[in-house]
C-alpha positions in Angstrom: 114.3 -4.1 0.1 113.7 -3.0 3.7 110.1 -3.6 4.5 109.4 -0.6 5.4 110.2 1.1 2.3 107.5 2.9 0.6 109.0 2.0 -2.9 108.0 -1.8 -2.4 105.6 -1.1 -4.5 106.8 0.5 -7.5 105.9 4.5 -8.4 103.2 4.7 -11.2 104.9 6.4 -14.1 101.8 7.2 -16.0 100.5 9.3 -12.6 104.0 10.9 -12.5 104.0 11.8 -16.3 100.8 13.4 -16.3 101.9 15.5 -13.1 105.0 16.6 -13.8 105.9 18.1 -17.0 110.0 17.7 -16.8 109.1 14.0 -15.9 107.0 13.2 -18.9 110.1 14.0 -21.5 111.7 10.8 -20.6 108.7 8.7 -20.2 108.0 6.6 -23.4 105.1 4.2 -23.7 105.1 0.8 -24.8 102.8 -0.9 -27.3 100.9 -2.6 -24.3 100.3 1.3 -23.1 103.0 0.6 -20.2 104.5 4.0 -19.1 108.5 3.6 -18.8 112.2 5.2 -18.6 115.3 4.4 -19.7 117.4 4.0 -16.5 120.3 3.8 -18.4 119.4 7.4 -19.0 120.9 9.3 -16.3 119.0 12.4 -17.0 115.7 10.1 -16.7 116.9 9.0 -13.1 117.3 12.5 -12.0 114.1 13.4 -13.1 112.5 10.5 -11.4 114.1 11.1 -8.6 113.7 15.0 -8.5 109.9 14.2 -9.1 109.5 11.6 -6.3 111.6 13.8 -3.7 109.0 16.4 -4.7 105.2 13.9 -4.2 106.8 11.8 -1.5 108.8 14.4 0.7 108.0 17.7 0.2 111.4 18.5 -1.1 112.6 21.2 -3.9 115.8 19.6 -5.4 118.0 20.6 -8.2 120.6 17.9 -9.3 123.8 18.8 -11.1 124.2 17.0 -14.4 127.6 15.6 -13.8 127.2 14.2 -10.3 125.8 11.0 -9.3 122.0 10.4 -8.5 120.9 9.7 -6.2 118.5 6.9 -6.3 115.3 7.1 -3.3 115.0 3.5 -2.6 118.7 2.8 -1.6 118.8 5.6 0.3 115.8 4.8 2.2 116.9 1.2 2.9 120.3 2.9 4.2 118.3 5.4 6.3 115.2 2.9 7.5 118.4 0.1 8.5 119.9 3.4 11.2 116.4 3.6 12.1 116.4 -0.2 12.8 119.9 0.2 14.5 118.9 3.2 16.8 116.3 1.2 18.3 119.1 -1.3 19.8 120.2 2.3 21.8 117.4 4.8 22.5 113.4 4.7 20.9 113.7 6.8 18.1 111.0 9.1 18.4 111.6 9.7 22.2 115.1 12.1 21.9 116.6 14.0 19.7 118.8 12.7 17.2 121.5 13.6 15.5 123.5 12.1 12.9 127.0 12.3 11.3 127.2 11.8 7.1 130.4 11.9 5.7 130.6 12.8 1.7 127.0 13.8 1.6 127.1 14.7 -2.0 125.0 16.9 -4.5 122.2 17.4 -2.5 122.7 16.0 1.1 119.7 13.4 0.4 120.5 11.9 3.6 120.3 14.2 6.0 117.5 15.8 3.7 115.5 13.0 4.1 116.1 12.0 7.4 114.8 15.6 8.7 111.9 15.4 6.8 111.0 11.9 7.6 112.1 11.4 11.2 113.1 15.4 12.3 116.3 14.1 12.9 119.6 16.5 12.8 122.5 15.8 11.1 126.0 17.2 10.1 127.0 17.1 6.7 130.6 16.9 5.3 131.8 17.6 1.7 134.9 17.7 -0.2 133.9 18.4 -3.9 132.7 22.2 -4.3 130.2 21.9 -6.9 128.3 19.0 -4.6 128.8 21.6 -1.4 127.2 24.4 -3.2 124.2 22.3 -4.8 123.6 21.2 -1.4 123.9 24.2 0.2 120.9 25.7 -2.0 119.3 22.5 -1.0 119.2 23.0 2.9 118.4 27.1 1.8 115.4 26.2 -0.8 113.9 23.6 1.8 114.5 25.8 5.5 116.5 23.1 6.5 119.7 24.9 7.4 118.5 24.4 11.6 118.0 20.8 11.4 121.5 20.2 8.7 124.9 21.8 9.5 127.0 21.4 6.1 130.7 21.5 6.3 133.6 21.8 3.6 136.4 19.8 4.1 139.4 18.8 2.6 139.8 15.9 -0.1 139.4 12.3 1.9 138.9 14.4 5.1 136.6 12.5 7.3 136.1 12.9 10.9 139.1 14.1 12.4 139.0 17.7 12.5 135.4 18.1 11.1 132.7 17.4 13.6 132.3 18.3 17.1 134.1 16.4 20.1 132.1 17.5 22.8 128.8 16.4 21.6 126.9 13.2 21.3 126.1 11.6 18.1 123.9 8.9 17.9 125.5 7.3 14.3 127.1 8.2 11.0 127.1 7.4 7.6 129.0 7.0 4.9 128.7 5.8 0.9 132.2 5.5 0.0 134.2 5.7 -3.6 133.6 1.8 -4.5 136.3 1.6 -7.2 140.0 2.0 -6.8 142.0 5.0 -8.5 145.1 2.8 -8.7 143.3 0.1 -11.2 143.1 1.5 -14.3 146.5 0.5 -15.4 146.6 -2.7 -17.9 146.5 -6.5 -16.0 148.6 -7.9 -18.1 150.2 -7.3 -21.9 147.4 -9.4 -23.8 144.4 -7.5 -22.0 143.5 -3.5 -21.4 141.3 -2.5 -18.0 139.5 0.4 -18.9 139.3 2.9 -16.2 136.8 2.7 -13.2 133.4 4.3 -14.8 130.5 5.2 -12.9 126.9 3.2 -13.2 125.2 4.6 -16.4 122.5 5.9 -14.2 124.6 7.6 -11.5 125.8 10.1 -13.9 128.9 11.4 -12.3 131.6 13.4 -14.2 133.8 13.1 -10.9 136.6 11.0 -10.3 136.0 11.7 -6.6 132.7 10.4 -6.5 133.7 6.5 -8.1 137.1 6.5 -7.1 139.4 6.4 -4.3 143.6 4.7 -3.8 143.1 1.7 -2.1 139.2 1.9 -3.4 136.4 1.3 -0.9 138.1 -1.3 0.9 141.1 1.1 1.8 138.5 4.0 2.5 136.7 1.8 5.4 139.7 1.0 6.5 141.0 4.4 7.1 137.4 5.5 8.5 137.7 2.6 11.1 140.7 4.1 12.3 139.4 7.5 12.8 136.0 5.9 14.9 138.5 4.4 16.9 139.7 7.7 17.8 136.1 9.5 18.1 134.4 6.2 19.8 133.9 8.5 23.0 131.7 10.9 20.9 129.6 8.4 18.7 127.5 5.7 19.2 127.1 3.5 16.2 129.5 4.1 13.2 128.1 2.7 9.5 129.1 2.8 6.4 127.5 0.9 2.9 129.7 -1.4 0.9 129.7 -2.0 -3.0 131.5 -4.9 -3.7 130.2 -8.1 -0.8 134.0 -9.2 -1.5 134.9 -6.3 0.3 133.0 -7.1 4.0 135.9 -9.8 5.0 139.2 -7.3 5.0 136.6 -5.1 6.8 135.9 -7.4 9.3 139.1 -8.6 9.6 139.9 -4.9 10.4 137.0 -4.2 12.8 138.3 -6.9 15.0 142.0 -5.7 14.9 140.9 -2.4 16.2 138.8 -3.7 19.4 135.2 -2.9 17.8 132.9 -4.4 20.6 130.3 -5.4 17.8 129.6 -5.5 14.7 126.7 -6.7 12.3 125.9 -6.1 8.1 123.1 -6.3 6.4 121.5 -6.4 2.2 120.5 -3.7 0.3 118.3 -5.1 -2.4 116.6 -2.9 -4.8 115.9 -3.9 -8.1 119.2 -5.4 -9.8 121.3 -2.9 -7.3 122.4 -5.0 -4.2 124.7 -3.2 -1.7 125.8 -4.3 2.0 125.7 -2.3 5.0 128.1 -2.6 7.6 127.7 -1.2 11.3 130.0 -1.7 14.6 130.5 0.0 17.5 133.3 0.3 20.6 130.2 0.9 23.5 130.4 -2.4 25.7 126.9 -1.8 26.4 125.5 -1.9 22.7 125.4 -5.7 21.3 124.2 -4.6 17.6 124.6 -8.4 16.2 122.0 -10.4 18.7 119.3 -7.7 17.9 119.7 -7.4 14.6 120.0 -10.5 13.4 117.0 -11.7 15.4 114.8 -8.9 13.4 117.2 -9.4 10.1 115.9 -13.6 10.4 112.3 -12.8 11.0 112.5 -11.3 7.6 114.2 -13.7 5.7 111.6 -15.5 3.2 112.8 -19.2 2.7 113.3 -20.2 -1.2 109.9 -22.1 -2.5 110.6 -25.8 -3.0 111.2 -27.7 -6.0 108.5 -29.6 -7.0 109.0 -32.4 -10.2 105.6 -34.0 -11.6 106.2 -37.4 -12.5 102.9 -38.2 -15.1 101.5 -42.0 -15.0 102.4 -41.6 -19.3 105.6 -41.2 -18.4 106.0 -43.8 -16.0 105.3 -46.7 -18.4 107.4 -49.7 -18.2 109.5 -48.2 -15.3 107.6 -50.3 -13.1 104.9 -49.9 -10.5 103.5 -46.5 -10.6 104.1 -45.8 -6.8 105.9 -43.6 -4.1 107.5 -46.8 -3.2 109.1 -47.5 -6.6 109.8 -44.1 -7.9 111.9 -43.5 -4.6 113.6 -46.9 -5.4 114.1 -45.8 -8.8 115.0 -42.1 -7.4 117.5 -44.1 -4.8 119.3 -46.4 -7.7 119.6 -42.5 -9.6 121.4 -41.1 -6.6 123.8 -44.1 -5.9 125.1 -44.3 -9.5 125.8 -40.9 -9.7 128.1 -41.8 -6.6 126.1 -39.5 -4.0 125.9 -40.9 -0.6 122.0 -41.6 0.6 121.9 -41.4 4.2 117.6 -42.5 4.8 114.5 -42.9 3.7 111.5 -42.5 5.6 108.0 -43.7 4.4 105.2 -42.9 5.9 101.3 -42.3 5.4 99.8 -38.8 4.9 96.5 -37.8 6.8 94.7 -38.5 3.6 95.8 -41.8 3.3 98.2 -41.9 1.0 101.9 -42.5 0.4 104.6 -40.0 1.0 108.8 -40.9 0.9 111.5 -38.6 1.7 115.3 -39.1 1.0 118.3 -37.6 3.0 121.5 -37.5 0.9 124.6 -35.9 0.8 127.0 -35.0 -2.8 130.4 -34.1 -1.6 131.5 -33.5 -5.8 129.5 -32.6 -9.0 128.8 -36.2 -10.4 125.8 -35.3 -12.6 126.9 -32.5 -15.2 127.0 -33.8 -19.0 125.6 -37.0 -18.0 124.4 -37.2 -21.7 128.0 -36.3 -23.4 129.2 -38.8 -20.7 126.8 -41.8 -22.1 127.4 -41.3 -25.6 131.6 -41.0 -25.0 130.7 -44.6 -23.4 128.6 -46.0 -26.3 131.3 -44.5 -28.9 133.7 -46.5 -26.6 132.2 -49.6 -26.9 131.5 -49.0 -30.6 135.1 -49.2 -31.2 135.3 -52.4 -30.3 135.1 -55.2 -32.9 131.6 -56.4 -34.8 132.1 -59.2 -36.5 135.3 -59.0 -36.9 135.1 -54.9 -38.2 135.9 -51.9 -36.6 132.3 -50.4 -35.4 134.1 -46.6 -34.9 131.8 -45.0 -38.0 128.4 -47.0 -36.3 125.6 -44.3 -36.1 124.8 -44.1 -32.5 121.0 -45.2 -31.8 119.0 -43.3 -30.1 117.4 -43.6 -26.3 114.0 -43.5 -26.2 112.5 -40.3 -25.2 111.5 -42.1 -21.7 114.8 -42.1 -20.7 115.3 -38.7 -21.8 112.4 -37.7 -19.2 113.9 -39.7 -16.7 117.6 -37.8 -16.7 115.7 -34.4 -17.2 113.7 -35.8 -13.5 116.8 -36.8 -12.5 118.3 -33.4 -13.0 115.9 -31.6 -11.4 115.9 -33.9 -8.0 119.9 -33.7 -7.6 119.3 -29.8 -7.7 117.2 -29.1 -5.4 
C-alpha cells in the first residue's frame, strides 16, 4: 500500500457502525466483540465504501447495485502513484492540473476524489449508460460538474475523438476489462471454463465492466496505439494491470511504438495486488530513474531466518561450537550436492564466535530427503540376511536427533 494512504491503518468498523445506520446492517460482531463485514458481500463493500467516501471525503455517493465497487484503498494507491509521477514533470500543488480517465465508471471515483483531495480537473469518459447517469448525479449531488467534464462515448472508445487536442493534459488513467470475452469457450473436451465472472465484491452485472476481446492485454495494447497518436497533447499516459503476466506483451509493445520511458509499479492492498504501468513519448521526462529511486527507498527487505540450535539438541554431534556446527552445517550442504563457495570466521565485538557460509544450489537436491532415506534403507533391506530375503524387515527408526538435525537442515537451505 502506498505510504501515503490513509487506509494503512485499517477503518474502525465499530465507529462506522454506530455512525452510520445503512453501514451497521452488514456489520456482525464476533464472539471476541470484533466488529466485521463480509467482503464477499458485495452490498457490504458498497456500503463501506459509500460510508467512508462520506467521513473521509466529504462526498454524497449512490452506487448502482449491479456495477462494480469501487474499493477506496486501490483507488487511492492509483491516484497517490499520479501524484508521485506528476512530481517527475511539474510540483503538484504549483499549477493546475488536469487529468484524462478513460471508463470512469459508476460514480467517476477518480476524478471525484482527485478534485476533492488535490483540486485537480479531470475529463471523464464512459461507454455504459447506467455508469454515465450514476455518475452524472454524482458530479450534480457533490458541485463538481466545474472541476469534472463527463463524456459519453461509444463502446471501447477511448481517446480518439473524445477529448480535446488543443489542450494540455498532464496524465490519464485507465482500469481496464481484465478478463477476456473470447475465453469462456471449453479448453479442451475433458474440462469446462466457466465464463469470466467478476470478484464477489465488485458486484458487477456487466459484461463490459470484466470483459473485453483480446482481454486487458489487447485493451492496453490498443490504448498504446491511440497515445501514440495524442503524445503531442499528454504528458504521462497510465493505465493499471490485473494479471502481472500481462506487463511483458505490454512492454514489449511500449518499446515497438517508440515510448521514450516507461516504469510500473505494486498495488498491494489487502489480498488485492494490481500493477500500474506508466510511459511516456516526451524526451524530456525520464519516469524510470525517478521512480524507481523513490519506489527502492520504500522497499522493506524480508526479516532473516533465524534457526536456534539448543545445547540438548546438540548432544553427541560433537563440540558445542560455531566452529563445529558450521562444519557440520558445511558436510549438510556438500551432500546435498550444493556448491560452498567460503566461510569466514571471525570474532564479534563481544567476544564471541560468529561463521558465515557463501553457497550456491543450481537444482532442488533437498526435497523428500526423508522418503529418499528410507527408499535407500528398503534398498538395502532387500539384500540377503543370512542367507533370507530381508524385503518384509520393519524399518528401524532414527533417533529423534537426527530428525532435529534435517528439520535444521531444512530450514538453513531455505533461507
Amino acid at each position: 500500500m502506498h505510504p501515503r494512504n490513509p487506509y494503512q491503518t485499517p477503518p474502525d468498523f465499530k465507529e462506522l457502525a454506530l455512525k452510520y445506520p445503512e453501514f451497521r446492517k452488514h456489520a456482525r460482531q464476533k464472539l471476541t466483540g470484533k466488529i466485521e463485514i463480509d467482503f464477499k458481500d458485495a452490498a457490504a463493500v458498497r456500503s463501506l465504501t459509500t460510508v467512508l467516501l462520506k467521513r473521509d471525503f466529504n462526498l454524497d455517493v449512490e452506487l448502482p447495485p449491479d456495477r462494480l465497487v469501487p474499493t477506496l484503498p486501490l483507488r487511492l494507491n492509483y491516484l497517490l502513484w499520479i501524484e508521485d509521477l506528476l512530481q517527475i514533470v511539474k510540483p503538484v500543488n504549483d499549477v493546475k492540473i488536469h487529468g484524462i480517465d478513460i471508463g470512469t465508471g459508476a460514480c467517476c471515483i477518480y476524478p471525484i476524489l482527485a478534485a476533492r483531495k488535490n483540486n485537480w480537473h479531470f475529463t471523464a469518459t464512459e461507454a455504459d449508460e447506467i455508469n454515465y447517469e450514476c455518475s452524472l448525479k454524482t458530479l450534480e449531488r457533490n458541485n463538481l460538474l466545474e472541476q469534472v467534464t463527463l463524456i459519453k462515448v461509444v463502446p471501447e472508445s477511448m481517446l480518439n475523438g473524445n477529448i480535446d487536442t488543443t489542450l494540455q493534459y498532464d496524465f490519464t488513467m485507465c482500469n481496464p476489462p481484465f478478463f477476456d470475452s473470447d475465453s469462456s469457450g471449453p479448453k479442451s473436451r475433458s474440462e469446462k471454463r466457466p465464463p469470466p465472472m467478476c470478484p464477489k465484491s465488485g458486484g458487477s452485472t456487466s459484461s463490459t465492466e470484466i470483459a473485453v476481446k483480446g482481454g486487458e492485454v489487447q485493451f492496453i495494447k490498443n490504448l498504446i496505439r491511440e497515445c501514440q497518436e495524442l503524445k503531442a497533447s499528454v504528458k504521462i499516459f497510465t493505465t493499471m494491470v490485473g494479471h502481472k503476466s500481462s506487463l511483458a506483451p505490454i512492454k514489449v509493445e511500449l518499446k515497438e511504438v517508440g515510448a521514450s520511458s516507461s516504469i510500473e509499479t505494486e498495488f498491494c492492498q489487502g489480498r488485492t495486488t494490481r500493477w500500474g504501468l506508466a510511459w511516456t513519448f516526451h524526451e524530456s521526462i525520464c519516469l524510470a530513474k525517478t521512480a524507481k529511486a523513490r519506489s527502492k527507498s520504500n522497499t522493506k527487505a524480508p526479516p532473516p531466518l533465524s534457526y536456534i540450535i539448543s545445547r540438548d539438541c546438540w548432544k553427541g554431534k560433537g563440540d558445542f561450537t560455531v566452529g563445529c556446527i558450521m562444519n557440520k552445517i558445511t558436510e549438510l550442504l556438500h551432500f546435498l550436492k550444493i556448491e560452498v563457495r567460503k566461510v569466514n570466521r571471525k570474532k564479534k565485538d563481544d567476544g564471541s564466535d560468529q561463521s558465515a557460509v557463501e553457497f550456491v544450489s543450481r537444482e532442488n537436491t533437498w526435497s523428500n530427503q526423508r522418503r529418499k532415506r528410507r527408499e535407500e534403507k528398503r534398498a538395502m533391506n532387500c539384500h540377503t540376511h543370512d542367507g533370507h530375503a530381508t524385503d518384509s524387515l520393519p524399518e528401524m527408526k532414527r533417533p529423534k536427533m537426527d530428525s532435529e538435525i534435517t528439520d535444521m537442515q531444512n530450514q538453513v537451505l531455505m533461507s
